[in-house]
C-alpha positions in Angstrom: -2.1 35.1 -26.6 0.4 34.2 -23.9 3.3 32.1 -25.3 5.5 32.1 -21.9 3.0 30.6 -19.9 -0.6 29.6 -19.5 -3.6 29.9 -17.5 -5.8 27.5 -17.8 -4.6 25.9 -14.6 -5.5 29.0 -13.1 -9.1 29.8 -14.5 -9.7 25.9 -13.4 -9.4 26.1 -10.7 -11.2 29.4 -10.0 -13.3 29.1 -12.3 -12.6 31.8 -14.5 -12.3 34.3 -11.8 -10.1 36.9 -13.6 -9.7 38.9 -10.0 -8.1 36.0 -9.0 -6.0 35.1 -12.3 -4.4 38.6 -11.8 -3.8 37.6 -7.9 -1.6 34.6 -9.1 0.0 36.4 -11.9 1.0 39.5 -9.3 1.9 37.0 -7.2 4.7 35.4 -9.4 6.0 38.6 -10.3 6.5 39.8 -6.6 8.1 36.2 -5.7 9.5 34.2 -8.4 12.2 36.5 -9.9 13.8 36.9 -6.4 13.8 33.3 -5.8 15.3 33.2 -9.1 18.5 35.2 -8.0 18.4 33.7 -4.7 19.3 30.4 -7.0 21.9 32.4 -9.0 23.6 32.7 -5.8 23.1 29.9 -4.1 24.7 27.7 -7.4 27.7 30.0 -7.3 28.4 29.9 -3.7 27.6 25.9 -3.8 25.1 27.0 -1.1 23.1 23.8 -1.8 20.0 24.8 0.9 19.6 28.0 -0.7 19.1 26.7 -4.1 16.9 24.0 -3.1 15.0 26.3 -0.7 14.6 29.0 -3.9 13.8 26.0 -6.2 11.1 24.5 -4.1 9.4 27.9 -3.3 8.8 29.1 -7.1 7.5 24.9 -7.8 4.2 25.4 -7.6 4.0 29.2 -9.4 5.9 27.6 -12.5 3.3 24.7 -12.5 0.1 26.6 -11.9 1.3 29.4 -14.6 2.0 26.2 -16.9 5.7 26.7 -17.9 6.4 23.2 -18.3 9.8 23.7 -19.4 10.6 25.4 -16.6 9.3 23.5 -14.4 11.1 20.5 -15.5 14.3 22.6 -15.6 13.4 23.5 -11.6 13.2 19.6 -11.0 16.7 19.3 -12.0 18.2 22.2 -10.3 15.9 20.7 -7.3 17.6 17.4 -7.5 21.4 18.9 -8.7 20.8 20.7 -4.9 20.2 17.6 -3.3 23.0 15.4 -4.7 25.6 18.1 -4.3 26.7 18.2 -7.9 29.4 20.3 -9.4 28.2 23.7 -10.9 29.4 23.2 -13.8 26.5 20.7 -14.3 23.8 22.6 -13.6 24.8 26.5 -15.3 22.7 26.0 -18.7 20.0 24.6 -17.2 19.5 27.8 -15.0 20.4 30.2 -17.2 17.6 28.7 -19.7 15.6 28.3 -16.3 15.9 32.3 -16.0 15.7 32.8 -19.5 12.3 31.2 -19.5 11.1 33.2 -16.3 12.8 36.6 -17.7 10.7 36.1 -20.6 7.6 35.2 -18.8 7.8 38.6 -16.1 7.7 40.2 -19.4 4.5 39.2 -21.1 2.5 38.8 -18.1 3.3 42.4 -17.5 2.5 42.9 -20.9 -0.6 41.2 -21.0 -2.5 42.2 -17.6 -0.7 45.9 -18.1 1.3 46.0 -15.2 4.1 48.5 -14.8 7.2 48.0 -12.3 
């Protein structure tokens, strides 16, 4: 049972079409954990465009793989990019942001058997 994230979203709206759950899932681990260190560097240059850019491109993968969490956390890191704020503001919400997707890269792998 996944505990990272959560399909049901995905086998909606396909309904139940595992080809395309494991489309979805490849898809998030080909996209989401480069977006996720485009935002690491983006916060510590202060390269506010990049982090919004990288924020808003892995939106919709964290809400159709229902990480809820995460996906809140996005929407501040989303709005910390667009007000300019300091770094120091935003650090532990990313790092628990990247903790959530390291965690999720894992288990899906896990689960649908995928290998680097």
């Amino acid at each position: 049972m996944a505990l990272q994230y959560n399909l049901s979203k995905v086998y909606e709206i396909s309904e139940n079409d595992t080809d395309f759950a494991h489309q979805i899932v490849t898809l998030f681990l080909s996209e989401v954990p480069d977006e996720i260190a485009s935002m690491k560097m983006g916060i510590e240059e202060k390269d506010y465009t990049r982090t919004y850019t990288a924020s808003h491109k892995i939106k919709p993968s964290l809400d159709l793989l229902g990480m809820d969490i995460a996906y809140d956390e996005n929407l501040q890191i989303m709005s910390w990019a667009k007000s300019q704020g300091k770094r120091k503001e935003i650090i532990e919400v990313f790092k628990s942001l990247k903790d959530r997707v390291d965690l999720s890269v894992k288990e899906i792998k896990k689960d649908f058997k995928i290998s680097n």
